[in-house]
Each structure stands twice: as C-alpha cells, then as structure tokens.
KEDOPA-248429 format. One record per residue (C-alpha): residue in one letter; x, y, z. Coordinates in pm, whole numbers, padded with zeros to 5 digits, always signed. Each point is the difference from the previous one (the first is absolute). Layout:
AXYZ;...
//
This chain:
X-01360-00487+02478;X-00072+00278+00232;X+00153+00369-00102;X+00006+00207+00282;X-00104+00411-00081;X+00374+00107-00077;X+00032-00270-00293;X-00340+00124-00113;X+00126+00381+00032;X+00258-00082-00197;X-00150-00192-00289;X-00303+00283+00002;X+00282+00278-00015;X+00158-00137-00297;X-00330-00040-00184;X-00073+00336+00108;X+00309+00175-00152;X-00016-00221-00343;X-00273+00123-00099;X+00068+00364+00162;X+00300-00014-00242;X-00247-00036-00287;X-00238+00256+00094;X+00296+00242+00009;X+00157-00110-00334;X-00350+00030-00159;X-00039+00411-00068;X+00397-00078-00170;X-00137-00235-00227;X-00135+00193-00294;X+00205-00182-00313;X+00010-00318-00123;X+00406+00040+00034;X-00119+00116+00367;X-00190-00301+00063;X+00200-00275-00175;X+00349+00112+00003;X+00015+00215+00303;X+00065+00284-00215;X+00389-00119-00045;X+00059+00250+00315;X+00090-00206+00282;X+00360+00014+00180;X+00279-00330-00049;X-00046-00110+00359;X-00396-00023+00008;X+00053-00184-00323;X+00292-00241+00148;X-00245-00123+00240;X-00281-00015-00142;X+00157-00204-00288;X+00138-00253+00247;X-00350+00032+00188;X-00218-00083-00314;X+00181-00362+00032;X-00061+00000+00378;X-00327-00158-00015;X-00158-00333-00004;X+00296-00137-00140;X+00259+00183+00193;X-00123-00064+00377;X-00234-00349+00002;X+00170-00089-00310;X+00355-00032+00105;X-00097-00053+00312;X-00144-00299-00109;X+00275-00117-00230;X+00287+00044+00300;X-00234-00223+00155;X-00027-00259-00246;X+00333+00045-00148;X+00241+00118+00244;X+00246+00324-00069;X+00079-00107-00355;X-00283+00231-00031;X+00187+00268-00003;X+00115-00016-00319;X-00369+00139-00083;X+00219+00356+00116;X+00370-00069-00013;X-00033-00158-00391;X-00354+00017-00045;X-00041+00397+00039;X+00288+00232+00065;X+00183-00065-00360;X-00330+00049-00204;X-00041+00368+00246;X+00341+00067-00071;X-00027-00081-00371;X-00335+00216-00016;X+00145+00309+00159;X+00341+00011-00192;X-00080-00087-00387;X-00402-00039-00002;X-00151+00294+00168;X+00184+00272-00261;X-00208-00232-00265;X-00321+00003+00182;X-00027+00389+00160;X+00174+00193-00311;X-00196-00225-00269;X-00333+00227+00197;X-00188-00351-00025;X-00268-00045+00211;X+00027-00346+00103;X+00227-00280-00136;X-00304-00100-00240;X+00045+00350-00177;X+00371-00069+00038;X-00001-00301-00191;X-00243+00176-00292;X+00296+00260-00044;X+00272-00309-00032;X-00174-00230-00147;X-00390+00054-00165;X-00336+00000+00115;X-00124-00353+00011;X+00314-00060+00236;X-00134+00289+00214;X-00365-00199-00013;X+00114-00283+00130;X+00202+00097+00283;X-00300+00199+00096;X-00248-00258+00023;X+00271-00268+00138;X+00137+00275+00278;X-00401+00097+00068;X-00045-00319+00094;X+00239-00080+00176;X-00017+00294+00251;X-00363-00097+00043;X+00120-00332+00110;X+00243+00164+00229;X-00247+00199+00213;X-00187-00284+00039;X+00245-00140+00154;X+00072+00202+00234;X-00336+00017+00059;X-00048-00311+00031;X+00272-00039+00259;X-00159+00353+00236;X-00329-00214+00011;X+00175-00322+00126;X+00202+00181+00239;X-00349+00143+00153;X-00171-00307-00032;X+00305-00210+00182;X+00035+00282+00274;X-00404-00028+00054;X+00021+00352+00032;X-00411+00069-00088;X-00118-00343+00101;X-00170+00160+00320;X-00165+00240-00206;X-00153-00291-00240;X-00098-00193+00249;X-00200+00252+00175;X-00163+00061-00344;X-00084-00326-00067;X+00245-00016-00303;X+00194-00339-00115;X+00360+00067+00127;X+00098-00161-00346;X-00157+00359-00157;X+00316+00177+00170;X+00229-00091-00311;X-00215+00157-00215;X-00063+00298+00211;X+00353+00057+00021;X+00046+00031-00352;X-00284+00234-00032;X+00118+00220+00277;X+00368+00031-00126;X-00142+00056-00338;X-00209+00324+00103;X+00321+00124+00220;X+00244-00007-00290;X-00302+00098-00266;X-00010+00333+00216;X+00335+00151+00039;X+00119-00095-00356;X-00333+00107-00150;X+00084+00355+00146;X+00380-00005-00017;X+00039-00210-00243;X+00424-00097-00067;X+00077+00240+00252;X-00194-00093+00273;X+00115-00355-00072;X+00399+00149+00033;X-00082+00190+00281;X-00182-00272+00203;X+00279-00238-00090;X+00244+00196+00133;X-00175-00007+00329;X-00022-00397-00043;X+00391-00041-00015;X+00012+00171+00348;X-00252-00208+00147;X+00157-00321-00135;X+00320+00103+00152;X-00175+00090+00336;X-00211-00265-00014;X+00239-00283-00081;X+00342+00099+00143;X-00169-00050+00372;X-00123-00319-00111;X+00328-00185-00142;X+00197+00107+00331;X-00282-00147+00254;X-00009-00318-00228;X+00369-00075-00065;X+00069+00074+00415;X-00241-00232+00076;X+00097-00287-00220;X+00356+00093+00178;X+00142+00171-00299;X+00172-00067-00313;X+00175-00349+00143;X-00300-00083+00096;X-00221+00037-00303;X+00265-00201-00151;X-00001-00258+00198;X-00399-00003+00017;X-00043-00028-00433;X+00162-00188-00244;X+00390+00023-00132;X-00110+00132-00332;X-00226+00230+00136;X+00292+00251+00122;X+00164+00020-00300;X-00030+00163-00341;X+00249-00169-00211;X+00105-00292+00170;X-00236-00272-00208;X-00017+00168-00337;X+00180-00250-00191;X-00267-00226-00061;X-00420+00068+00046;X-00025-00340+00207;X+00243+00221+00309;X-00205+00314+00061;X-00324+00071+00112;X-00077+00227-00343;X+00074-00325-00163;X+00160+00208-00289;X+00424-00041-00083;X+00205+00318-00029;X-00077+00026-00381;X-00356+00056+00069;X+00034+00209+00299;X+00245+00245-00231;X-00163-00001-00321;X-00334-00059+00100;X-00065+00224+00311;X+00355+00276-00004;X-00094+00029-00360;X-00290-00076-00161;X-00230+00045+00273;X+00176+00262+00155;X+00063+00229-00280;X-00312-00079-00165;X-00240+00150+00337;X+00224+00327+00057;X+00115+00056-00304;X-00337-00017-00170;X-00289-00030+00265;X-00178+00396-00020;X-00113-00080+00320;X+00301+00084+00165;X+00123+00206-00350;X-00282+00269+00089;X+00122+00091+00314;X+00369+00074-00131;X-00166+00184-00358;X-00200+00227+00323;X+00312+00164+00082;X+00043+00363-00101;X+00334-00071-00200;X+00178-00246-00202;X+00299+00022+00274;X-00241-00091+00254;X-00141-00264-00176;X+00311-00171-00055;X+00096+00051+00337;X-00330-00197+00143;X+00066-00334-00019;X+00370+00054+00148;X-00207+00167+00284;X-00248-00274+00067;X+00297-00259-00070;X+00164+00080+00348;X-00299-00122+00224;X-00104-00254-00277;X+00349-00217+00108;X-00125+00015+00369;X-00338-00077-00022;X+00066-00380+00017;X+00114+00042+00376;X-00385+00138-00005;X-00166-00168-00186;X+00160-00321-00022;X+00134-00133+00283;X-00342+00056+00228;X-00084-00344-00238;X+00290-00161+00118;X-00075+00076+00389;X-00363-00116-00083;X+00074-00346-00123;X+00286-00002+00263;X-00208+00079+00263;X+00033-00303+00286;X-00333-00143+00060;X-00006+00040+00371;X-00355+00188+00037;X-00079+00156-00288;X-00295+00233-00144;X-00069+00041-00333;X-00279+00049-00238;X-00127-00271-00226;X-00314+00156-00198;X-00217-00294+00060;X+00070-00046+00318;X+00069+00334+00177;X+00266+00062+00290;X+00215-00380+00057;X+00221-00040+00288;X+00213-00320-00055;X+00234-00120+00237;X+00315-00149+00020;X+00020-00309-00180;X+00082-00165-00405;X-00044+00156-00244;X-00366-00027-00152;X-00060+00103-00376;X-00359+00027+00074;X+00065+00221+00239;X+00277+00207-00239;X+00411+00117+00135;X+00064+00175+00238;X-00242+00345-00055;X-00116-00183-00401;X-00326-00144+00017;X-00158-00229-00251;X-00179+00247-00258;X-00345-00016+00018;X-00258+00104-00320;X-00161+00298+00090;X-00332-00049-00161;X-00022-00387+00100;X+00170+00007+00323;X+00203-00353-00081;X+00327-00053+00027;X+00204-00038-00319;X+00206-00288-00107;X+00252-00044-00261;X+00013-00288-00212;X+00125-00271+00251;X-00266+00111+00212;X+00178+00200+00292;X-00114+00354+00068;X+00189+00315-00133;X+00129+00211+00233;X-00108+00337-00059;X+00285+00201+00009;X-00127+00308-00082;X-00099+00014+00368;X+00356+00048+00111;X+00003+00324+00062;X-00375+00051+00153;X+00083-00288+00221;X+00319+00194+00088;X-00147+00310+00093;X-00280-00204+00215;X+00259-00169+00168;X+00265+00244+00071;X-00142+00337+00037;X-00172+00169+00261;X-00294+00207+00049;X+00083+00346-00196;X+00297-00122-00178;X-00235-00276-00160;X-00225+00296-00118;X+00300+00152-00205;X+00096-00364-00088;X-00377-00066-00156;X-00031+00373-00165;X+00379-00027-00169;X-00205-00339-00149;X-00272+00160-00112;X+00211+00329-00148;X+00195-00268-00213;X-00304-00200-00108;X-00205+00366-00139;X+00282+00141-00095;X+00108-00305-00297;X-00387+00011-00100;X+00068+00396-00050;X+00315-00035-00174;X-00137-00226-00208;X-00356+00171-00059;X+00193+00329-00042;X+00193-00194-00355;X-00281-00129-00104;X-00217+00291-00029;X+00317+00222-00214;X+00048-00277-00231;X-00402-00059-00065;X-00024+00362-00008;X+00291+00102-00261;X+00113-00307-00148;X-00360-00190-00047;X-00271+00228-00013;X+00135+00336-00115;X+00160-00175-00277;X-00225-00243-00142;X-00336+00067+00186;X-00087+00352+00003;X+00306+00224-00163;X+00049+00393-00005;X-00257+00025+00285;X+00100+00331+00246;X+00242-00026+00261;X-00292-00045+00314;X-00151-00240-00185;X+00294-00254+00092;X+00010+00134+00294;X-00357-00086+00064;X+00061-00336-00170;X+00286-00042+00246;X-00143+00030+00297;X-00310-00243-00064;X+00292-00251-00135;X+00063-00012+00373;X-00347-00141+00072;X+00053-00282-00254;X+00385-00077+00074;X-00166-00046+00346;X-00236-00241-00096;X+00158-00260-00221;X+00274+00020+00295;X-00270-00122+00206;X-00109-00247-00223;X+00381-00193-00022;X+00063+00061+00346;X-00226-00370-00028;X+00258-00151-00233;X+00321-00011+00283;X-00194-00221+00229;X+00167-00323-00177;X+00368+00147+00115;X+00161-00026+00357;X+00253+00265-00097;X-00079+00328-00165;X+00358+00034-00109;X-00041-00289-00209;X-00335+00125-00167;X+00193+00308-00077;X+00303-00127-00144;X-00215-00220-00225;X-00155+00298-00176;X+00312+00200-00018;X+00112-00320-00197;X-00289+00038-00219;X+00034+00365-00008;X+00266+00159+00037;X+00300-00251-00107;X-00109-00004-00366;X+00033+00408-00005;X+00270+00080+00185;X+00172-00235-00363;X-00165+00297-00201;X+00115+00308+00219;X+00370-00129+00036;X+00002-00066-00423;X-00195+00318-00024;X+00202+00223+00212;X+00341-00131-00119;X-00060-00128-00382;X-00132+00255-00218;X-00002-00265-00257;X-00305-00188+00149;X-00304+00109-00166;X-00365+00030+00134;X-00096-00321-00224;X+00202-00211+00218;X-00067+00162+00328;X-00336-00103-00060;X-00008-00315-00097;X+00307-00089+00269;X-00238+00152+00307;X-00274-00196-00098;X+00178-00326-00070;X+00189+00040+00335;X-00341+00087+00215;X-00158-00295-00199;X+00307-00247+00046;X+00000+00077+00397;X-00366-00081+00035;X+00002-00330-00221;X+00331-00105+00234;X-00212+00129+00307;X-00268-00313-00139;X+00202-00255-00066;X+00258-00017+00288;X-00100-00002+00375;X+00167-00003+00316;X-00004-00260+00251;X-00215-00123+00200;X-00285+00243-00144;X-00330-00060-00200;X-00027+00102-00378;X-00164+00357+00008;X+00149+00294+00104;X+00263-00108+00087;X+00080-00139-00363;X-00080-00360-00141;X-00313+00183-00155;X+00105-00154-00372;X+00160-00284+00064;X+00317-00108+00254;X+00301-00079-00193;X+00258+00114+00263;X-00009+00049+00422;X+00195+00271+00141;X+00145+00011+00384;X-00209+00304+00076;X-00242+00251-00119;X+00293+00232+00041;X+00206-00221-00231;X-00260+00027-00250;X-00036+00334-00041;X+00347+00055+00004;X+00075-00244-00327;X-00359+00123-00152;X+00178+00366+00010;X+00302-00112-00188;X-00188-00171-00222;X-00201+00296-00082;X+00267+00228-00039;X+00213-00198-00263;X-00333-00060-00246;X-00062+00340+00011;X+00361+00102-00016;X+00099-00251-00271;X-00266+00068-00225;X+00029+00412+00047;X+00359-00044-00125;X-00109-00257-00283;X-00269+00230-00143;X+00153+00337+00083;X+00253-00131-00262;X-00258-00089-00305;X-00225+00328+00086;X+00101+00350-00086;X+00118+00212+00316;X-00073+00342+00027;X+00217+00326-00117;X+00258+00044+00287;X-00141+00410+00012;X-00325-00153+00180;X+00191-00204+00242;X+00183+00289+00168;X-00087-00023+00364;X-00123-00328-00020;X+00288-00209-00039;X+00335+00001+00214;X+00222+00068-00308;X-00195+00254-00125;X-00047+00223+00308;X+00204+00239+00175;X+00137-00130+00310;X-00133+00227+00348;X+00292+00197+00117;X+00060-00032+00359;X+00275+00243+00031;X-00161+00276+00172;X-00170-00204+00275;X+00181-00042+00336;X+00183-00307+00029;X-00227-00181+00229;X-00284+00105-00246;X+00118-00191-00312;X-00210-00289-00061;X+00309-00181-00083;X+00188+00041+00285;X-00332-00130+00210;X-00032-00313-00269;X+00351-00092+00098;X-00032+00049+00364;X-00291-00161-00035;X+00180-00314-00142;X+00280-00055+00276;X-00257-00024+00248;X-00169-00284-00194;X+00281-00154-00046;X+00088-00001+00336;X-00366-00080+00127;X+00038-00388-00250;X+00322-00084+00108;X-00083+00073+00419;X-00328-00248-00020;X+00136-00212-00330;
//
C-alpha cells in the first residue's frame, strides 16, 4: 500500500507523544508504589478508561472484529453478557475487597484469604498468561504491518527478504512499548491508554458509517450475510443453529458467567488500573464508568466485521499477506480468493496458504478490519484508522507487561527470591522486569500463528486461566468457611482439569495441536468458541466442587482474620453522603436497564 505524508504524520505523531508521555512521567517515578501502582493517586475517570482501554487491544479491535466476521452479531454477547455484569459485579461488591484489603495485586489478595502457596500459583499461572497476551497482540501489530506492506519498499531497496518484515515488526513494537513503560512504568501505560480509547473512537466511528452507507445500510447488510448472522438470540436453542455453535446453556454459564466473571472479576490486568485510583469510592466507581462505552463498543468494534464479510464483491481491494493488494471483480464466490474483504490466511513465515482438515483454505478473519480500513477510508482518515490499530495493539502488550512486572516484582521475587531487600531495590528489579516481560512476549507472539481468530486464542487461555479462579474468589469472598487447603488444591485441579479437556476434545474441522486433540480426541465440538466455552465450565465446577468438599474436612481460619476479606465479615461502604448520580448503585442499576434493553432490541 502507498501512505501518503498525512497518514505518516499521523502515525509518527502518535509515536512521538507515547513515548513523550514517558519521558515526562519518568522524574515522577521514584517508588516502587510510583512505578507499579501509579502511586494509588490517579482520578475515577482516568481510571474508567483506562480500565476499559487495557481490554481494548488485540483482542478488543482485530479480535472482535474478527469474530463479527466469522460469527455474526451474536458476538455481542462478548459485551452485553460477556462483560458489563462481571464490571458491574467488580465495582459494586469486589472493589471494597480488593482497594481496602491494601493488596497489591490479586496474587497478594489471595495470600491474605487464603495462604501462600495459593498466592504462588496464581502468580506463576497469571505471569504467564499475560506474557502470552502481549504476544499476542504483538503478534497481531506485526501482521497488520506485514499485510499493509507498509516497509516493503524500504526492504527491498536494502536487499532484505520481505518475509524478514514479520519479524521486524515484532522487534520494532517491542522497543516502542519497552520505552515508555520502562520510564513510566503503570502510569505511562494508563495514561497512553487513555489516549488509545480516543483514537479508537476517532479512528473507527468514521469507518463503520462509510462502510455500512456503502453496503446501503442496515437492510442491506442484512440482506448481503446470512439470517443468523443479524441476530443474537434467535438460534440459541441448540449449537447445530448458530454460528458460535454453542446452545443458550453454554452461552450463559459458560461465557455471562464463568468466563465473564472470571476475566473482570479476577484478571489484575484490568484490576490494576481500578486499585490506581486515589480512593476506594473511585475505585468502585471505575468499572461503572468504563461500563457505559463498554455496551457501545460493539457498534465499533463489531459490526465493521459484519460490513467486511458483507461487502458485495463488485471490485474489491484488499490485502492478502502473500499476495499483496487483490482487486476481484464481480463474480461467485471463490474461497481461494476469501468473502467479500476475508482473504484466505496465509503463514507468515512460509508464505502458503492454510487449509483445514478437508483441505479448503481458512479464511483469515483477523484481516477484517485492516481490509476494512484499506477499503473504505481515505487518505488522512486511513492514517487515524491505521494509528487507532496500532494504539490498541501497544497498548494490550503494555497492560499486560505493566501486570506482569508487579506480580514478579511483589508476589514472586520479593517474597521467595530475594526478601527484606530496600524499597529501590524493587524498584530497580521492576523496571528491568519490563525488559524480560518484553521478551518472552516476543517469543509467544510465534505460538498464535496456528489461529485465524485471536478472540478464540484468548478465550482459550482465559478457560485455562481464569475460569478455575474466579471458583476460588467467589467461595473466598462469600464463604468464610472455605479454607486455604482447599483453595489450593481446587485452583490447581481446575487449571489442570481445563488443560487435560483442552487435549482430549477438539473442534471441528481442525488438526490436533493447539487447537486441542493434543492427548487424544474423544469428543468434537462445533467451534473453537464452543470449546472454550464448555472447557470453562468444566474448570470452574472441579475447582468449585472440590474447594467446598475440602474446605469442609480442613480447619478454616478464626473469623477475627477474615474481617475485610469476606462479604459477611466486612462493613458494607456507605453511600449516603455521595450525590445521587454518584452512588455506584444507582449507576449499576442504570447500568442494567440499558442492557436489558440493548438484548431484547437485537434478540
């Protein structure tokens, strides 16, 4: 592709003022609370966005992108039942817990309820697992460059293999994000993704109204996709009548409430940024914030998949990495060739197409919303469109680099590496955590290239992840009769459980691997989705079934040491004296007409 100056401009400005936001923060950073918890000083409405921002990456923009294109609007439920109970949940009953406990991550909350070795292992599990993240997102900047061509000029003139650009991608986006949070650290990252939710608004709310116009609206994107594309609970009765190929059942308990609950409930990747704010009002009152634009973002996020597999194919251009710009013309409908803007996916290393197990290519759908912005947006606007991208992409491998280096730095190594060491010390050993966050996030961003949808990769180690604990916090926070005995042995079991279903089941039409099948295939699901959702309820109940069974043979502990800890136990936050419109229950209920209404207008 060919950027003209002002998309350049634009892309070089943003770079400029990330890391100009770190070299500002850096003379404030002189603390490890400075550097890893923002000092616990930051206002509710900075917090609000950054905590909705810190899921705005990868996963958020290509990711759902992707999925509306694959699945249809059902997607939605990702926000509608997927997201805004679990936010409203966290802000009304969880964030009293988190902020008044003074824990500094949900590892050290966990040592408080429960014991160390339940702490240890939600360390190492949650280490790795933001690792994985960032390379993810990672992994999806460098395709985006690579697909858009953007430095193939600049290779070729050098004599380079264009094939080289995927890996200098990663490397450049590496040294970018390694900057600003290596001199900001957790507030640089809040700060910057702040400035990403504006951009993704800017960037993205030009680009839905060019694309549904010119597919001739909302009648005529229905008329251009399938039935069951254009609605969200029409289907659910059965995983053989919806593109998620999951029933109701699974959609509820798997996604609204395992799932769900288990990533914003527990996930200190998003917990940090509400345990930054300078009070526990104001952290209660940041998810409610960042719940109001969460419900819209599927008309942003979303639906620009739908237009792209809707997209007539009367002259099209799109990038296919292999193959570079394609214009097809009116005509059938190739699979070689992809729908509408999809192309086939194409390995990035080998340059071959990719074919599922009956030998037709996948269609990389994680292109949906490049291919959108290629195909809709003009000079300038496509600029903004390509730097909201690449804000999203750096700012999920900051979010997650930022959680990684608190819980290596107080939960790993300043209790069972190097203990009682001074204060700069672990702010020392902070900082360089950065460096090697940054580099194992390289290192996985290798491991996504057997997936066609990033949401899916995702949602298959939240499964692993984050569905087993979310079974410890909910017996933890309202049981004070489970005991750290059981917590233990139920995480494990549950993280263990999900992985051994993960090797035995697989979903169709896919090769044993990644994917699953790695053991042995005793059951086929409809869809990777599908899978993940059933491998999260699955995970849940061990772990919740055997918490309950061993919390009742183990002794708990005296009720004095549970005071603030569990629901019964705790004073309840008076609301009294806040303004009306203040009160984060009066926002959690507003909140929950709206997404009410919102399921029952596109049921």
């Amino acid at each position: 592709m060919n950027l003209t100056t002002i998309d350049w401009l634009i892309m070089l400005l943003y770079f400029a003022f990330v890391l100009g936001i770190g070299f500002a923060l850096k003379r404030f950073m002189k603390t490890s609370k400075d550097y890893l918890q923002a000092g616990r000083s930051l206002p509710a409405w900075i917090c609000g966005l950054a905590f909705i921002s810190a899921n705005l990456g990868a996963q958020e923009v290509i990711g759902m992108g992707a999925s509306g294109a694959k699945y249809g609007i059902v997607t939605s439920h990702f926000y509608w039942i997927g997201a805004i109970p679990a936010m409203i949940f966290v802000g009304v009953f969880m964030m009293p817990f988190y902020y008044g406990s003074k824990a500094r991550s949900v590892p050290e909350f966990l040592r408080l309820r429960f014991d160390e070795k339940t702490r240890a292992w939600n360390a190492c599990s949650f280490a790795l697992m933001t690792v994985f993240s960032s390379g993810i997102s990672m992994y999806a900047m460098a395709r985006l460059i690579q697909t858009l061509h953007v430095f193939d000029g600049l290779f070729t003139h050098l004599g380079l293999p264009v094939e080289w650009i995927f890996h200098f991608a990663i490397i450049l986006s590496a040294l970018i994000v390694l900057c600003y949070i290596f001199l900001g650290g957790l507030t640089s990252a809040i700060y910057n993704e702040v400035l990403q939710f504006f951009l993704i608004v800017a960037g993205f709310a030009p680009l839905v109204w060019i694309g549904l116009k010119n597919v001739g609206g909302w009648n005529g994107l229905k008329a251009s996709l399938p039935a069951s594309y254009m609605h969200s609970w029409q289907g659910m009765g059965s995983p053989n009548t919806n593109p998620l190929g999951v029933d109701s059942f699974a959609l509820v308990a798997g996604l609204g409430f395992v799932l769900s609950f288990g990533y914003w409930c527990t996930d200190f990747l998003v917990i940090q940024t509400a345990m930054a704010a300078n009070s526990e009002e104001s952290a209660r009152r940041v998810p409610l914030i960042a719940a109001i634009p969460k419900m819209f973002f599927p008309f942003l996020v979303i639906l620009p998949g739908l237009i792209a597999i809707g997209t007539p194919m009367v002259t099209r251009h799109v990038m296919n990495q292999g193959a570079g710009m394609t214009a097809t013309t009116s005509g059938s409908e190739n699979l070689s060739e992809g729908r509408g803007l999809i192309p086939a996916k194409v390995d990035p290393v080998t340059g071959k197409v990719m074919l599922d197990t009956h030998g037709q290519p996948v269609l990389d759908y994680d292109l949906a919303i490049p291919n959108m912005l290629l195909h809709y947006l003009p000079t300038g606007i496509l600029g903004l469109g390509l730097t909201a991208l690449l804000a999203s992409f750096m700012s999920g491998m900051a979010g997650n680099v930022t959680a990684f280096n608190t819980v290596w730095t107080f939960d790993l190594y300043q209790s069972y590496i190097h203990k009682g060491a001074s204060d700069a010390h672990y702010f020392k050993v902070g900082r360089w955590t950065t460096v090697v966050g940054i580099l194992i996030s390289m290192a996985t961003a290798y491991v996504v290239l057997g997936f066609n949808n990033i949401m899916d990769t995702l949602q298959l180690v939240f499964s692993i992840v984050n569905a087993p604990l979310f079974a410890t916090f909910l017996l933890g926070m309202f049981w004070k009769r489970s005991t750290g005995h059981a917590a233990f042995i139920g995480l494990a079991s549950g993280t263990i459980g999900a992985m051994l279903h993960h090797g035995l089941t697989l979903p169709l039409g896919e090769h044993p691997g990644i994917h699953g099948g790695w053991l042995h295939v005793v059951h086929t699901y409809p869809s990777d989705m599908a899978l993940n959702f059933w491998q999260a309820i699955f995970a849940f109940t061990i772990n919740f079934t055997l918490t309950v069974l061993i919390s009742l043979v183990t002794k708990p502990r005296p009720e004095s040491e549970l005071v603030g800890l569990v629901y019964s136990l705790t004073p309840k936050p008076v609301e009294h004296h806040m303004a009306w419109y203040a009160r984060p229950s009066y926002i959690a209920i507003g909140l929950i007409v709206l997404l009410i209404g919102l399921n029952f207008v596109f049921r």
